[in-house]
C-alpha angles and dihedrals in degrees: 000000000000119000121242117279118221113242091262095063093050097043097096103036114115117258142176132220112208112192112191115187137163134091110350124239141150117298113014094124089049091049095037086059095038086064100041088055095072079073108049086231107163118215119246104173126000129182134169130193118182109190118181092338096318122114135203117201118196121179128163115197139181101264108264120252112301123289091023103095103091090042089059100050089053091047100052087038086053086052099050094045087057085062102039087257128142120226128208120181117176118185114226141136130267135340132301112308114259114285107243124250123281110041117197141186112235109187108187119202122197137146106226096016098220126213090231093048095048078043087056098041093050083049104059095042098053085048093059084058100263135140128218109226110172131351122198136168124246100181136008089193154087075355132011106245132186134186119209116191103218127199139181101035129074123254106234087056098046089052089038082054099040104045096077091040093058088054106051087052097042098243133118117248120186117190116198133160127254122242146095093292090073080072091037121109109268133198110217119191114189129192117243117213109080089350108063096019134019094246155066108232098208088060089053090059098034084057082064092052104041111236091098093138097046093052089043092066096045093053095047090053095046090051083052087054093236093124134044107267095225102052088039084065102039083052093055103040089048087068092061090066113140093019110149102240085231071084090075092061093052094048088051090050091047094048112114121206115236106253101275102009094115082053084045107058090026083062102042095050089051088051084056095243112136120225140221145170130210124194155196089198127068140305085220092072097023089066104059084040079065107045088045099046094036087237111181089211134036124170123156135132123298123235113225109238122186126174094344095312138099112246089203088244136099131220138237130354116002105242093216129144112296080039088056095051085044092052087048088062097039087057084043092058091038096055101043097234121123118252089238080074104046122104119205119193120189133143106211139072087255086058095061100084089060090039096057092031090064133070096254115012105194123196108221108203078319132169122283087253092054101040090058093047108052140075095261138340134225112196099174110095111243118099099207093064082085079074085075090053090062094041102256117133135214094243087064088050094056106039087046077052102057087041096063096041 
């Protein structure tokens, strides 16, 4: 057996790309290599692509022996015209030229995925000085997303690049670099208030209490960042005082789950990766969130509680933003995992500091503010399409799903 050549010996040796296309059907890669192995041909590059029950068969592979080319190119067009298939076999030398420096994954979200945004997209990309080597599509619902894998330009200008662009065509664009640490374990730490759930907590209780407009208005200005986080809360919580804590089981009850959060976090625990929320909110709801979800991690505010009633005060240390951002790097340590592959998903101006402090910091039908700040947004409203932002596809969902039913 010879042993393996680099990529330089192998540069100038004739090769030839067959391309088979036509109605797909089993066996056409079986029968395409049965018939090239007549020749002793040896493979140097192969790639299939079946859309809406048509293939595309691409195979390059080393010439055949002298004076057999033209044997071998009857012979495979002989073959495809037997299934109704078209050939194409174009003589060249060597492989595919080297791919550039800096590769990138650029995962694109859209409902519907236009034709001029994916236009504009290709564009701005190839004007950064990248090239598109390979697309490829991760999910057709609840959203349509595709993955380009992106070479010869670096991935803090791409994103850089691509953000405003997204924007302006209503679509959601991830930039991420390529490497082994895509497959690589993760930590993701989520917020909790309108990303992993529907609600804000503190309205719930305050609906018990009823102050649910007051608190309301505060809320709404500190996740502008307009207020300081932490005498925002201590407003608000002020205004539970004298709730009976029987209160806490009602607001759990009452808790909805953001659309996809339960795939989310399942996935994500099969993948390996370990799970935690951090929160503005309150350990009395952000326990149960963890029993329930199986979270690895779970951190938020404390409500006071003395002989059965709410003080309308918390206790310990205030989770706010730059408490948020430090939690993040304590599950980090914890976990083992480098902060460079952590996610961290949140929606409000106290969630920035994590945002920007992880490795991809993604806005969930987040604030203005948000959206333009961190690594990539994702304004549809279902938590699990930050699964496409990791590479996995629906279709892996749903088949680890069946599985496990």
């Amino acid at each position: 057996m010879s042993a393996p050549q680099p990529p330089q010996a192998t540069a100038d040796v004739p090769t030839l790309l067959v391309k088979i296309f036509g109605k797909d059907r089993p066996g056409i890669t079986a029968g395409l290599f049965d018939t090239l192995a007549a020749f002793s041909v040896d493979v140097v590059d192969l790639e299939q692509v079946v859309t809406r029950g048509r293939i595309v068969l691409c195979a390059l592979v080393t010439e055949p022996a002298a004076g057999l080319e033209g044997e071998l190119r009857s012979t495979v067009h002989s073959w495809a015209d037997s299934l109704k298939l078209q050939a194409e076999i174009i003589s060249g030398v060597g492989d595919n030229r080297p791919r550039g420096e800096g590769r990138s994954h650029v995962t694109v979200l859209g409902h519907p995925l236009t034709a001029e945004s994916t236009a504009a997209i290709a564009a701005r990309i190839t004007a950064t000085g990248g090239n598109i080597d390979r697309i490829f599509r991760l999910a057709k619902y609840p959203v349509t997303a595709v993955e380009f894998a992106v070479s010869g330009t670096p991935t803090e200008p791409l994103r850089t690049a691509l953000a405003p662009e997204a924007a302006a065509l209503g679509v959601d664009v991830a930039v991420v670099s390529a490497g082994l640490h895509r497959r690589a374990q993760r930590l993701v730490v989520m917020d909790v208030d309108s990303t992993l759930i529907q609600d804000e907590v503190i309205e719930l209780f305050a609906a018990h209490a009823g102050c649910e407009e007051q608190v309301a208005e505060v809320t709404n200005a500190a996740m502008r960042g307009e207020l300081d986080f932490e005498q925002s809360l201590h407003a608000r919580v002020a205004l539970l005082e004298g709730l009976d804590v029987s209160v806490v089981e009602k607001v759990r009850a009452e808790v909805r789950l953001t659309p996809g959060a339960r795939t989310l976090v399942r996935t994500l625990k099969r993948l390996g990766y370990q799970v935690g929320v951090v929160s503005g909110g309150f350990t009395q709801v952000t326990d149960d969130l963890m029993e329930r979800l199986g979270l690895d991690f779970a951190h938020a505010n404390t409500l006071e509680i003395v002989d059965g009633k709410l003080t309308g005060k918390v206790t310990g240390d205030i989770v706010d933003r730059a408490g948020k951002a430090r939690l993040l790097r304590r599950f980090a340590a914890e976990a083992g995992v480098p902060l460079a592959q952590t996610v961290a998903i949140g929606d409000g101006a106290n969630d920035l500091d994590m945002l920007n402090a992880a490795g991809l910091g993604v806005a969930f039908n987040a604030k203005p503010v948000v959206r333009e700040a961190a690594h990539t947004a994702v304004n549809f409203p279902f938590l699990d399409t930050v699964l496409y932002l990791l590479g996995v596809t629906r279709e892996e969902v749903e088949a680890a799903d069946a599985r496990d039913a």
